[in-house]
N, C-alpha and C positions, 0 to 999 in steps of 0.2 A: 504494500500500500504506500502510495507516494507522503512522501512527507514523515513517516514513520522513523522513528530512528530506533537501529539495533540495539538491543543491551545485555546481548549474552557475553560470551567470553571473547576478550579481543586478545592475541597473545604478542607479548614483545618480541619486539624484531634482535637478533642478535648487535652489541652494540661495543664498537671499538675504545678504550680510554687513551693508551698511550704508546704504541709501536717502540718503543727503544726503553721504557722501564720496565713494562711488562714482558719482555724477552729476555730473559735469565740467559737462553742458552746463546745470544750472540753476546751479549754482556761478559759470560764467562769465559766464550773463546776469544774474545779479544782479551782479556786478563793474563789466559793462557800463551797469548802468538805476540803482544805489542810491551814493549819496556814500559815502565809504570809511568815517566815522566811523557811520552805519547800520547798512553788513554789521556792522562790529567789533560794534554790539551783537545784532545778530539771530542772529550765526549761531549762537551757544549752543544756543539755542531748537532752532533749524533742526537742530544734530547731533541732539540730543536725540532730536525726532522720526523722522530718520532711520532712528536707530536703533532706536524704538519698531517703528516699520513695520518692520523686519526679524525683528524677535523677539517679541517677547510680542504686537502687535496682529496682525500676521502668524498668529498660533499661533490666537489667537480667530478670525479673520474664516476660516480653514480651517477651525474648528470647528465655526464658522455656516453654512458652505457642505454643510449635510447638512440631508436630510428632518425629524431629529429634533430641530432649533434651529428649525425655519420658527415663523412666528407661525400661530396657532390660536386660531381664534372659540370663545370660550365663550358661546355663545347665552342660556343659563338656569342658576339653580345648581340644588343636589341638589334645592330645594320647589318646582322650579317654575318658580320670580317668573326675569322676562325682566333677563339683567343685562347682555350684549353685551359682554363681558369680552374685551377683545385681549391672550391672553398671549405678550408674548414671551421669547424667552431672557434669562438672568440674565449671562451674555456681550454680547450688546449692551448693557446697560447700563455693562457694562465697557470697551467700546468709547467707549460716548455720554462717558464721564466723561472717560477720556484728551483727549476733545479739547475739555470745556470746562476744565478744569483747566489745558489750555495754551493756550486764548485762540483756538481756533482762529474764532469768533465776534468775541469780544472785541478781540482787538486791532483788527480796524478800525475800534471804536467808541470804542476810549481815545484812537485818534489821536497815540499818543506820535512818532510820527516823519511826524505832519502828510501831508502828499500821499502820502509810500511806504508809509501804513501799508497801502494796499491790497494792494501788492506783499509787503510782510512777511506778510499774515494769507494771502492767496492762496500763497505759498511755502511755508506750513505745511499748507495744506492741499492742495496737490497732494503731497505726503508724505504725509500722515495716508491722503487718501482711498482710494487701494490694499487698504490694511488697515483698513479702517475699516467692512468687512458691511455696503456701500452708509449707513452712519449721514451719509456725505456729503449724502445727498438730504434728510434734516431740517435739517442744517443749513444748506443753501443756503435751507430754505424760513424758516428761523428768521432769516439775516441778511438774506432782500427782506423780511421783515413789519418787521424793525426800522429799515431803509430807507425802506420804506413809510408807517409812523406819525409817524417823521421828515418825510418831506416832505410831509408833510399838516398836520403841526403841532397835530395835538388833545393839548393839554395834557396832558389828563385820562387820556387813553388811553396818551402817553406813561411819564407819571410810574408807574402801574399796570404796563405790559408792558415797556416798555423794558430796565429794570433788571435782569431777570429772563430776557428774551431775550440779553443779552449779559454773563449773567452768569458768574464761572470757578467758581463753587462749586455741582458737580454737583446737591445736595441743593437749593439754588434753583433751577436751570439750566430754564429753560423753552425749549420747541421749540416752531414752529409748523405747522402745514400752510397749504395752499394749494386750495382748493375750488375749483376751476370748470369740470369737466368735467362736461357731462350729456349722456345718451340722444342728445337730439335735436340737441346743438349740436358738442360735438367742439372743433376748433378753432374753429367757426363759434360765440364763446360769447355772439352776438347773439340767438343761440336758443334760450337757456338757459329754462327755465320756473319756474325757482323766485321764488316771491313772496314777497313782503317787506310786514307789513302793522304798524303806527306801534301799540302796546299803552303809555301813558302814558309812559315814561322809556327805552324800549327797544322793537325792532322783532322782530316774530316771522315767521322764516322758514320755510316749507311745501314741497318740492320734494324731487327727488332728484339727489345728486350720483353721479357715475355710478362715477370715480376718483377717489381721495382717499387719493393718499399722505401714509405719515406718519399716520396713524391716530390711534395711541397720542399726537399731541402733547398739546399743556396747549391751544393758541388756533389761531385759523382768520383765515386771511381771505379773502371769497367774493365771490361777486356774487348778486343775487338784482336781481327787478323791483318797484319799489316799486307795492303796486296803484295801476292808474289810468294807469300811465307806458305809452307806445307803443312798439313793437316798435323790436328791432335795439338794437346795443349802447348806441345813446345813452341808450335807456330802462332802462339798469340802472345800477345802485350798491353801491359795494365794502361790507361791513359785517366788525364785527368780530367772532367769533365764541368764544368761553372752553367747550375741550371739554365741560368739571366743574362744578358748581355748587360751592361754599362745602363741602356735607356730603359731596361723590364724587360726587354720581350724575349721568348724562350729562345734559345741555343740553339734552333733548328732541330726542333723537339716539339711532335705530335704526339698527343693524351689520347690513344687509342680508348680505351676506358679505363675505368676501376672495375676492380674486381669483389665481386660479391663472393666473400668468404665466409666460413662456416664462425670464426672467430676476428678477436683483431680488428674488427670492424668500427672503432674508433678512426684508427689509424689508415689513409687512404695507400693504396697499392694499385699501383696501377702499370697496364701494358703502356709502353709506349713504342715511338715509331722515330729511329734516328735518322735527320734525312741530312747530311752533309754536316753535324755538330762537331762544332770546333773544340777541339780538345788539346791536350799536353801529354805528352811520351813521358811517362815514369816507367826509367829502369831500362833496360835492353829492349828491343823492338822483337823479340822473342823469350820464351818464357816464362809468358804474363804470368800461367797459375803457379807457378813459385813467388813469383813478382809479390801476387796479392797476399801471401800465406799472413804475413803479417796483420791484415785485415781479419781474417778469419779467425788467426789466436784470439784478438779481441772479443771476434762479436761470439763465439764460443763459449767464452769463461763467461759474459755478459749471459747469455743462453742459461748457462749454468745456475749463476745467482738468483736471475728474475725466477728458474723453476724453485728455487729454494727458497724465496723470498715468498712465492705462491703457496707454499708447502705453508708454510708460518699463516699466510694471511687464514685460507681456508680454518687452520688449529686455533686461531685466537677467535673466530667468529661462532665456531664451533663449538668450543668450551664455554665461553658466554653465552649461548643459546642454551648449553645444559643445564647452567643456574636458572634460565626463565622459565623453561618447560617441564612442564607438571606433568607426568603420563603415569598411570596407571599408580595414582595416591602420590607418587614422591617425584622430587626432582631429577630429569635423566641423570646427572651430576652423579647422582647417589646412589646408579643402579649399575650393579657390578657390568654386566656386559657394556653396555654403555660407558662403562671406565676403559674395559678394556679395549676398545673402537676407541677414542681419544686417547689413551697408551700409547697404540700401533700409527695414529697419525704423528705424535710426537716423535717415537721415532725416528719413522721416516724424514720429517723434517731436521730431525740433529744429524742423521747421516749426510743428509745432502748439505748439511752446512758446514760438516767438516770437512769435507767432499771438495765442495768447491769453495773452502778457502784456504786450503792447503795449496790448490792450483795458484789463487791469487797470489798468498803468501810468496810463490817461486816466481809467477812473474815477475813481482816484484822486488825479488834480488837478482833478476836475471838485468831490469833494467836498469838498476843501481851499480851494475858491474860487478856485483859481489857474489855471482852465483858460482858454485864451482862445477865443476866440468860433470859429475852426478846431477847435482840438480837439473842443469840444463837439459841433461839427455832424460832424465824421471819426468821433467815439463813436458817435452815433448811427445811423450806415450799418455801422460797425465790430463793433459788437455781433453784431447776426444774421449778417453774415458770417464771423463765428470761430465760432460754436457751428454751425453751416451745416457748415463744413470740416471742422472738427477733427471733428465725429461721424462724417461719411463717414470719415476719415482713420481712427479712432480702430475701428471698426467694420473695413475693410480690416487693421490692423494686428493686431487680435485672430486674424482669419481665418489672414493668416500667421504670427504666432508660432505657432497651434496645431501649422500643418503643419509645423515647424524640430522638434517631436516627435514626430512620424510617428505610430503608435498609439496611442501616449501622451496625446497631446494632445485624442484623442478619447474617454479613458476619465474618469467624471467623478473618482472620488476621487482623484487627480492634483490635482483643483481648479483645472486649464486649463483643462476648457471652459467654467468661470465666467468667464473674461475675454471669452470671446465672448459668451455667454450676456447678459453684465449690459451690453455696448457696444452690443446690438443697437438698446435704449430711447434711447441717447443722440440720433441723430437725429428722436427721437419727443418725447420730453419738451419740455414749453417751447416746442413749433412746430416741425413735420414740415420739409422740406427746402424742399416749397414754398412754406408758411408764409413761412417765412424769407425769400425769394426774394424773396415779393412785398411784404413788411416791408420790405426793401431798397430797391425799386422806392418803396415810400412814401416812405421818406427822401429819397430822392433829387428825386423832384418837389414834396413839402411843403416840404422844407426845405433845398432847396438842397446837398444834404451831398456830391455828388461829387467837385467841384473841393476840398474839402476832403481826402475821402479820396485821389485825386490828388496831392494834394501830399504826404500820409505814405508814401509809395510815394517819391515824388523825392527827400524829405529823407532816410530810409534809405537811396535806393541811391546819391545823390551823397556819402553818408560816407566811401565808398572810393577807395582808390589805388591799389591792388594792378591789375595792366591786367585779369586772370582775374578778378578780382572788378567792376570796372571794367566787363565783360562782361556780367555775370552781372545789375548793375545797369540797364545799360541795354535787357536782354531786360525786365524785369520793369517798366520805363519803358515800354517799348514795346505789352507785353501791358495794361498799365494806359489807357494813351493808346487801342487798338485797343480795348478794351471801351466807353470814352465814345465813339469815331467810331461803333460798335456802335448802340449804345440810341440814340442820333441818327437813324439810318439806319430802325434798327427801329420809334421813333416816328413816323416819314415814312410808313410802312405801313399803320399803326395799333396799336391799344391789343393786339390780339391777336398781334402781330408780338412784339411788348416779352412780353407772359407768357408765350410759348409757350419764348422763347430765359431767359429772366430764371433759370434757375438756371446756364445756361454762363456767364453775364454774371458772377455773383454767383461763381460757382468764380472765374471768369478772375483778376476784384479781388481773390478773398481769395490766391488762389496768388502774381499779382501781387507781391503787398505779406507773404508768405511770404518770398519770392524775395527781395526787398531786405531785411528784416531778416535774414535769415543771410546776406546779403550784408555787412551792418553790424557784424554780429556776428565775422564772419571775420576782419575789419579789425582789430576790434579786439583779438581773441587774437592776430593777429600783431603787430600793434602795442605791446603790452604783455607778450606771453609768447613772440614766433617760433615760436610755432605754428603748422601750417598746417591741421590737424585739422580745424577749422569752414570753412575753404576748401574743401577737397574734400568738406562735404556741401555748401554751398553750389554747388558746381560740378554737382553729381550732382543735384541737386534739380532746377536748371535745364535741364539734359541732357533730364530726363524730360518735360518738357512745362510749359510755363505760362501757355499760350494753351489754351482750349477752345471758345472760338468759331467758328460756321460764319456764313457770310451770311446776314444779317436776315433772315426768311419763308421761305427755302430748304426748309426742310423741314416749312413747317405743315399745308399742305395735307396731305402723306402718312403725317406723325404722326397727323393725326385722323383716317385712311380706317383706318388702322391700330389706334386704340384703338379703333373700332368695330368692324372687320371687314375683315382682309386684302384677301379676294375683292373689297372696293369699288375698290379699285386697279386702274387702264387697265393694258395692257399698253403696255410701252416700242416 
C-alpha cells in the first residue's frame, strides 16, 4: 500500500572504521620487515590512508560502483568532426588525486628510506587500493613506465616523463598505460602486428591494440615491429607513446570502443586503432618483450598487492557483518562454523600478504643496489609466483566473503559482488596462471633461480623456535625440497612432463614459502608481543595443505585424452 512504511527488521549493512588500525597483521609485518626509526616515520602517512579508505575514498569508489559513473565513448561532438572523447566521472579524478597527493607513486621514487621505500609506497597502496574504483590499475601502469624509462636510461625521455609520472601535484600528475594486447597475439605478444615505420625524428605506429587499459592516460608504452624486422618477439620494440599532442588532440589514435567487461568497469578499457602515432624508440629496435620486462615486474607485484589488499577488504567487511547479524538466536560472530569460515578467510589473507611483500621487500633492495646476487635471482622466480597465488587466493577469497552474506552478497548495490567481480581479472592481467607457470619454468632453467628460491623458504622457516612453528617450518622445507626432486624427475620424462605439472610445481613453491613466512612471522609476534594469534594461522594454513604435487607424467596422458575428448579414454 503506497504511502505505508515498513517496520519489520531492517538489518545493518557491514561497516568499515579504520583500514590501517584495524589490521594487526600489516601492522605486524611491517614491525617485523622495516627498522623501528622507519615505521616511526611512515606510519603517519599509513593512518592517514587508512583512514581515507574507510571514509571518504570508501564513499566515492561505492559511488563508482554504479552504471551511471562507468566511462563513456564520446565518439563525435554535436558537428560531427570525430573526437573519441573518454569521459569519465568527476569522482575518479577524486580518487586519482588522493593518491598522488600522498605519494602513493612517489614515494618509491624519492627513495627517502632507500631499500624500504618499496615497502612504504607498497603499504600505502595496499590501503589506498580497496577504495580506490580500481584507479590502482593506472597506477601500477604509471610506476612500471617510470621503472621502465629508468632502466633504459634515455635521458631525454626521462627528464620529459619522469617528473610528471611520479609526480604528488594532481594538476601535473601524469599516468601511463601499457599497450600490448592485440587480436592475434594475446599473451603470445610475438604476434603482435603492429608496425613501427622510422618518419625523420620519431617512429609512426599502424596496428591495432586490442586492450588498453587506462585509456584516459597522458603516455603509453607499446611494442610495435619495426618494418623489415622478423617475426616473434625478438623482432619487436618497446616505443614510447604521448596520448595528446601539444594543442589536445589524440596522437593519431582512434577509440574503436570500450569494452564491456565482466568486472573493472569503473575503469575505461578500450580497443583502439593506431593510425600513423608518433612515438619514441626505447631501447634496441629489437627485442621489445625483454625491453618491456621491467614494466611487467611492476604491474605484477602491483597485481599481487591489490589481490591481497582485496583479500583484507572482503575479511574486515565480513567480520563486521558477523557482529550485526543475528541468525538462528545468536550473532554469526558467535557460531563456531561461522568462526571457522572467517579463520580460513584470514588466513588466506596473511599468506598472500607475506606472499607479496616479501617480493616487495627484494624489489626493493634490488633497486637500492643492495640486493645480493641470491636475492636477485629468488626475485626473479618470486615475482610470477606471488601474482600466480595470491590471484587464485584472492579470487577464492572474494567467492567466500560473498557467501558469509548469504543474499546479500549477491545483490549488486551492496557493492559485494564488486569484490568478486573486479578479483576475477587478477589472474588474467599481467599473465594468465599459465603464463606464469611457465615464466617460472624460464627462471629456473635460464637463470638458475631455484636453489635461490630454496633457500628463502629455509631462511624463513629456520627463524623459528616455537616446536609448532618448528613444524610448520619444516613441512614447508619439505614441500619446497619435494617440488625441486619434482621438476628433476619430470625433466627425466621430458619437456612435456615439466609443463603439463608446472602450475602444481609453481602453487607447491609459492605455498611453500607462504608457509614459512607466517611461520616467521608467528615467531616473531610471540617473541616481541606473546602473542600466539599469527601461530595459529600459521598452524591452520599448514593443516590445509602445502604440497600439491602428484608424480611426474602421472596424469598426462589422461589430461590430454580428456581436453580432447573423454570417450578417447580405455577403459580400466
Amino acid at each position: 500500500m503506497i504511502g505505508v512504511e515498513h517496520t519489520g527488521h531492517l538489518q545493518d549493512p557491514p561497516r568499515l572504521r579504520d583500514e590501517w588500525e584495524d589490521d594487526l597483521a600489516l601492522q605486524r609485518l611491517l614491525e617485523r620487515v622495516l627498522p623501528a626509526e622507519v615505521r616511526a616515520e611512515i606510519t603517519p602517512g599509513l593512518a592517514q590512508m587508512g583512514r581515507l579508505a574507510a571514509t571518504e575514498l570508501k564513499d566515492w569508489s561505492d559511488q563508482m560502483d554504479t552504471r551511471e559513473h562507468e566511462p563513456r565513448l564520446r565518439a563525435f561532438d554535436a558537428w560531427g568532426r570525430r573526437v573519441d572523447d573518454v569521459e569519465v566521472s568527476p569522482i575518479w579524478d577524486r580518487i586519482a588525486a588522493v593518491a598522488h597527493e600522498h605519494g602513493v607513486i612517489a614515494t618509491a621514487y624519492e627513495r627517502a628510506h632507500g631499500a624500504h621505500s618499496r615497502v612504504h609506497q607498497f603499504a600505502l597502496a595496499y590501503l589506498y587500493s580497496p577504495s580506490s574504483a580500481l584507479f590502482s590499475c593506472p597506477l601500477a601502469m604509471t610506476d612500471g613506465a617510470a621503472a621502465t624509462l629508468l632502466a633504459h636510461g634515455d635521458s631525454a625521455l626521462i627528464d620529459r616523463a619522469l617528473p610528471r609520472l611520479t609526480s604528488r601535484d594532481p594538476e601535473a600528475a601524469w599516468t601511463s598505460g601499457q599497450w600490448m594486447t592485440e587480436r592475434a597475439g594475446g599473451s603470445d605478444v610475438g604476434r603482435s602486428e603492429t608496425v613501427a615505420v622510422p618518419d625523420g625524428g620519431v617512429w609512426r605506429l599502424t596496428g591495432t591494440k586490442w586492450f588498453t587499459s587506462a585509456v584516459t592516460a597522458d603516455m603509453a608504452l607499446t611494442l610495435a615491429r619495426p618494418e623489415g624486422n622478423g617475426p616473434g618477439g625478438r623482432g619487436l620494440a618497446m616505443y614510447y607513446v604521448e596520448v595528446r599532442d601539444e594543442a589536445g588532440a589524440l596522437n593519431g589514435i582512434r577509440v574503436l570502443r570500450l569494452k564491456d567487461k565482466l568486472g573493472t568497469r569503473q575503469m575505461p578499457t578500450a580497443e583502439l586503432a593506431l593510425e600513423g602515432t608518433a612515438s619514441h624508440l626505447v631501447g634496441a629496435p629489437s627485442d621489445g618483450t625483454r625491453s618491456i620486462t621491467p614494466m611487467l615486474t611492476i604491474t605484477r607485484l602491483w597485481n599481487s598487492v591489490v589481490a591481497t589488499s582485496g583479500l583484507r577488504r572482503g575479511l574486515a567487511l565480513a567480520r563486521d557483518y558477523a557482529t550485526r547479524r543475528v541468525a538462528f538466536g545468536r550473532e554469526l560472530i558467535d557460531q563456531p562454523l561461522h568462526q571457522a569460515t572467517l579463520a580460513g578467510l584470514r588466513v588466506q589473507h596473511e599468506a598472500s600478504l607475506q606472499l607479496a611483500f616479501r617480493a616487495v621487500a627484494l624489489l626493493g633492495r634490488q633497486e637500492a643496489g643492495v640486493a645480493t646476487e641470491q636475492e636477485r635471482k629468488a626475485l626473479r622466480m618470486l615475482l610470477p609466483i606471488t601474482k600466480l597465488v595470491t590471484g587464485k587466493q584472492g579470487i577464492a577469497g572474494a567467492s567466500e566473503t560473498l557467501e558469509t552474506f548469504g543474499g546479500a552478497g549477491y545483490i549488486e548495490d551492496t557493492h559485494l559482488p564488486q569484490l568478486l567481480r573486479d578479483a576475477q581479472v587478477l589472474p588474467i592481467w599481467e599473465g594468465t596462471t599459465n603464463v606464469l607457470s611457465l615464466d617460472a619454468l624460464r627462471a629456473l632453467q635460464r637463470e638458475q633461480a631455484l636453489p635461490a628460491f630454496l633457500d628463502e623458504v629455509r631462511t624463513a622457516a629456520t627463524a623459528t623456535r616455537h616446536p609448532q612453528l618448528a613444524r610448520v617450518g619444516d613441512q614447508a622445507i619439505q614441500a619446497a625440497d619435494h617440488a625441486a626432486s619434482w621438476v628433476l624427475q619430470a625433466a627425466r620424462i621430458g619437456p612435456a612432463a615439466v609443463e603439463h605439472g608446472a602450475r602444481r610445481f609453481t602453487m607447491t613453491l609459492g605455498r611453500a614459502l607462504q608457509a614459512a613466512l607466517l611461520a616467521a612471522q608467528a615467531q616473531h609476534d610471540l617473541d616481541v608481543h606473546g602473542d600466539a594469534r599469527a601461530l595459529a594461522v600459521a598452524r591452520r594454513f599448514a593443516a590445509e595443505g602445502i604440497d600439491v604435487l602428484e608424480a611426474p607424467g602421472e596424469q598426462l596422458a589422461a589430461d590430454a585424452a580428456l581436453a580432447a575428448d573423454e570417450r578417447l579414454l580405455p577403459e580400466e
